[in-house]
N, CA and C atoms as a LAMMPS dump frame, in Angstrom:
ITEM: TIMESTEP
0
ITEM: NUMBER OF ATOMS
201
ITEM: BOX BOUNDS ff ff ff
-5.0000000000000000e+02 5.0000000000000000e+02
-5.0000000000000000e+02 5.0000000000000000e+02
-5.0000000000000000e+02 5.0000000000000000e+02
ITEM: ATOMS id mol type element x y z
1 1 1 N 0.845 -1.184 0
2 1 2 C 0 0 0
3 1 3 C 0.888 1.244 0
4 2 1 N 0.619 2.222 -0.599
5 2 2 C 1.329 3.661 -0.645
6 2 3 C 0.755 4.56 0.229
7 3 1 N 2.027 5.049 0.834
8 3 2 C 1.687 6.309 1.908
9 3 3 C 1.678 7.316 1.137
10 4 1 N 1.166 8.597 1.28
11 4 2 C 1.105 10.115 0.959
12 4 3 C 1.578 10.782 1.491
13 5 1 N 2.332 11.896 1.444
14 5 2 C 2.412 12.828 2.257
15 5 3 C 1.752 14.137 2.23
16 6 1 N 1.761 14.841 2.934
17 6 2 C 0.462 15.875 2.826
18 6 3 C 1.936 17.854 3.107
19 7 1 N 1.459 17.978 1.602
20 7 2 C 1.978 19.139 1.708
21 7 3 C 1.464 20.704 2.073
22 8 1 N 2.364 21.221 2.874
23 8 2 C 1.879 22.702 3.04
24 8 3 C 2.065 23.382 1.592
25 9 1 N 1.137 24.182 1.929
26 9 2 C 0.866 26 0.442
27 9 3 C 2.241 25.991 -0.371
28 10 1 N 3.204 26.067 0.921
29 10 2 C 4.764 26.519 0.101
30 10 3 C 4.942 25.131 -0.478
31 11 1 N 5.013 24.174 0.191
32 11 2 C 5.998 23.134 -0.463
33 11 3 C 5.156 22.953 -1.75
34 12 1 N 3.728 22.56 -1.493
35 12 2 C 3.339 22.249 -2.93
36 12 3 C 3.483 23.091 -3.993
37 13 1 N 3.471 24.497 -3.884
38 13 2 C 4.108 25.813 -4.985
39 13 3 C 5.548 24.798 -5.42
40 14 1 N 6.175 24.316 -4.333
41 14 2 C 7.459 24.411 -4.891
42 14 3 C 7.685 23.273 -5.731
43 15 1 N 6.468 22.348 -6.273
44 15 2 C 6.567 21.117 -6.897
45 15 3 C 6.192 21.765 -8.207
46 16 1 N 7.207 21.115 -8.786
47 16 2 C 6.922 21.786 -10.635
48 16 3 C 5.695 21.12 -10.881
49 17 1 N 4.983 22.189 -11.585
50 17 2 C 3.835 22.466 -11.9
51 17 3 C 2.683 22.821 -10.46
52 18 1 N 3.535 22.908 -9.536
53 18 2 C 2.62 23.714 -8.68
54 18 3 C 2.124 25.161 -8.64
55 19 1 N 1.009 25.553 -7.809
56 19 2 C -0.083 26.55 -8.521
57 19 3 C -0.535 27.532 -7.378
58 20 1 N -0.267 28.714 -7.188
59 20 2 C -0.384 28.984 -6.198
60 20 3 C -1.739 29.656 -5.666
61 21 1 N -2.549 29.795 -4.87
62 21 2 C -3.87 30.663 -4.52
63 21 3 C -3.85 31.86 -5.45
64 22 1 N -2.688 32.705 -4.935
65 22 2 C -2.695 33.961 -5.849
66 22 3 C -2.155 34.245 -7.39
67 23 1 N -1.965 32.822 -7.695
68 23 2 C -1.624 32.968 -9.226
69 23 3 C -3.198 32.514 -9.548
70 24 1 N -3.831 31.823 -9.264
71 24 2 C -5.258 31.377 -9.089
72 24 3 C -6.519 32.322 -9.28
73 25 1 N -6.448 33.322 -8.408
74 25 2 C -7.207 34.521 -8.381
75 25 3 C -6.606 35.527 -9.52
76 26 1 N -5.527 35.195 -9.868
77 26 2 C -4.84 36.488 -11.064
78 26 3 C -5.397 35.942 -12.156
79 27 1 N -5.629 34.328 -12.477
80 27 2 C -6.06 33.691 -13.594
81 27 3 C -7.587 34.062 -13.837
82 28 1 N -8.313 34.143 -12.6
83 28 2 C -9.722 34.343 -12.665
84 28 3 C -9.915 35.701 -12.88
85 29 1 N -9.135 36.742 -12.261
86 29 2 C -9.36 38.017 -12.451
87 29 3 C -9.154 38.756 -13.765
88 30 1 N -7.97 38.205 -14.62
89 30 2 C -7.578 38.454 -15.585
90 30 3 C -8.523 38.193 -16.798
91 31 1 N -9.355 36.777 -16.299
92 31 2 C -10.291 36.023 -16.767
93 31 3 C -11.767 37.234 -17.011
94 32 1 N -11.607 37.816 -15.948
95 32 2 C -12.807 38.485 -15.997
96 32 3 C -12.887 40.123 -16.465
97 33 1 N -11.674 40.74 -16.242
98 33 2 C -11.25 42.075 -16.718
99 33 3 C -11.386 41.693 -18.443
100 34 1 N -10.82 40.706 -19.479
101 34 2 C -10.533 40.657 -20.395
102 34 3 C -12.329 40.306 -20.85
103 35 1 N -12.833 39.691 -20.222
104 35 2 C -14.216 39.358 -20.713
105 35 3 C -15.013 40.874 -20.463
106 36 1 N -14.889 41.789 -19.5
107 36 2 C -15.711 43.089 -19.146
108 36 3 C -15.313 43.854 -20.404
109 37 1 N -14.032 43.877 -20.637
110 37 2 C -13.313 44.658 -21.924
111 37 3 C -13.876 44.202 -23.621
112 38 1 N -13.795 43.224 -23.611
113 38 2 C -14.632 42.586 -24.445
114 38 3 C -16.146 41.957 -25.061
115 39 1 N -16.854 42.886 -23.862
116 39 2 C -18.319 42.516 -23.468
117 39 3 C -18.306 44.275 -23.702
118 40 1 N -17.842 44.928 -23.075
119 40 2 C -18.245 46.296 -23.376
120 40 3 C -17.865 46.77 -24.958
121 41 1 N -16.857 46.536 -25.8
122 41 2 C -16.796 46.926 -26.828
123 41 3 C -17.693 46.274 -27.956
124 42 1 N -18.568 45.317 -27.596
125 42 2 C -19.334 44.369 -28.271
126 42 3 C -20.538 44.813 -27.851
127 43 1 N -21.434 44.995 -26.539
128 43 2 C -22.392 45.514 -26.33
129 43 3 C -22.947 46.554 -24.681
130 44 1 N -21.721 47.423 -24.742
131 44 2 C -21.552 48.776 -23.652
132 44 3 C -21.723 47.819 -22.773
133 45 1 N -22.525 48.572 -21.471
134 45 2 C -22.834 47.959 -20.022
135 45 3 C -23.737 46.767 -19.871
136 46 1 N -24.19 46.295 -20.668
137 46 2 C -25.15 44.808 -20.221
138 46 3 C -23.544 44.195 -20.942
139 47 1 N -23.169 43.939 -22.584
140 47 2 C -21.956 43.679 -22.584
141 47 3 C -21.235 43.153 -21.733
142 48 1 N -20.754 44.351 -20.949
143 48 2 C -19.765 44.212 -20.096
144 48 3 C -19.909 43.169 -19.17
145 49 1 N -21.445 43.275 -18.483
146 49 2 C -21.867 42.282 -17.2
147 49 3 C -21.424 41.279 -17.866
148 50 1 N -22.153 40.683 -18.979
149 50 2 C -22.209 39.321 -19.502
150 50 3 C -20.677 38.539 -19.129
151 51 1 N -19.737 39.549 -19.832
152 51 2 C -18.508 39.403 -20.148
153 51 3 C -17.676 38.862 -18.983
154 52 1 N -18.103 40.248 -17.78
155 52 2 C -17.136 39.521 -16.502
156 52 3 C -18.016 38.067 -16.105
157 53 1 N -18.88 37.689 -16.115
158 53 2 C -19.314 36.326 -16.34
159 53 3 C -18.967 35.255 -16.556
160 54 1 N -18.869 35.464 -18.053
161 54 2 C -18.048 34.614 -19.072
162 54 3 C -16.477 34.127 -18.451
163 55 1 N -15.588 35.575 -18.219
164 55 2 C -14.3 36.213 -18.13
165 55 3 C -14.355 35.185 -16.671
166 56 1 N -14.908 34.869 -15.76
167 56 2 C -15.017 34.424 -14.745
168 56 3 C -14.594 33.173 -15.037
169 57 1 N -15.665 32.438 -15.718
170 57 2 C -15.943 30.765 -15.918
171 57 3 C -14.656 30.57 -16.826
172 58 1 N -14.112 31.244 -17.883
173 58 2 C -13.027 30.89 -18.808
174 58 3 C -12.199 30.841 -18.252
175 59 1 N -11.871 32.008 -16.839
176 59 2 C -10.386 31.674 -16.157
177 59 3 C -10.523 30.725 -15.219
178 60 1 N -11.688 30.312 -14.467
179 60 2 C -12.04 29.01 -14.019
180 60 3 C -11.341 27.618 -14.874
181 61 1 N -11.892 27.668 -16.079
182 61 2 C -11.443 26.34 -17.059
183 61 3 C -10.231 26.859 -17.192
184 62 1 N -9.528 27.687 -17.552
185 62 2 C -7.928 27.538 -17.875
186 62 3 C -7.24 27.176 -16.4
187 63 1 N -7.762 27.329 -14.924
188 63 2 C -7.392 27.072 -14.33
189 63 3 C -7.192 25.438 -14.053
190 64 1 N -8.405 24.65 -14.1
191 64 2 C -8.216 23.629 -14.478
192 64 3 C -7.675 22.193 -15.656
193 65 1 N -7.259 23.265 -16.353
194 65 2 C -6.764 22.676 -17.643
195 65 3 C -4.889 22.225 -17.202
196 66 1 N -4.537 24.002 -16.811
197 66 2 C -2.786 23.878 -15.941
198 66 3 C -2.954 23.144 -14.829
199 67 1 N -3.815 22.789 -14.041
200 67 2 C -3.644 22.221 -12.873
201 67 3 C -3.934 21.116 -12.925
């Protein structure tokens, strides 16, 4: 049978391809600024809502795609 070990925040950052909370929230935020920007030049302020929406759920899935 295989044991696990159970890593803290830092150590697991420090495993290649580890992911950190605040690279996490930059993915989602980025996710959602680029969708508001792109929701407003497509259709002003409802646009925009839609967009940070969207911008939300897309940096959601790219989050899970790297991780």
């Amino acid at each position: 049978m295989e044991q696990f070990v159970t890593l803290n925040p830092t150590e697991l950052a420090s495993v290649e391809g580890g992911y950190t909370a605040g690279k996490c929230l930059a993915d989602i935020g980025w996710g959602m600024a680029e969708g508001a920007i792109g929701g407003a030049l497509a259709g002003g302020p409802i646009g925009a809502g839609i967009g940070i929406g969207l911008g939300q759920i897309g940096g959601s899935i790219y989050l899970l795609e790297i991780y």
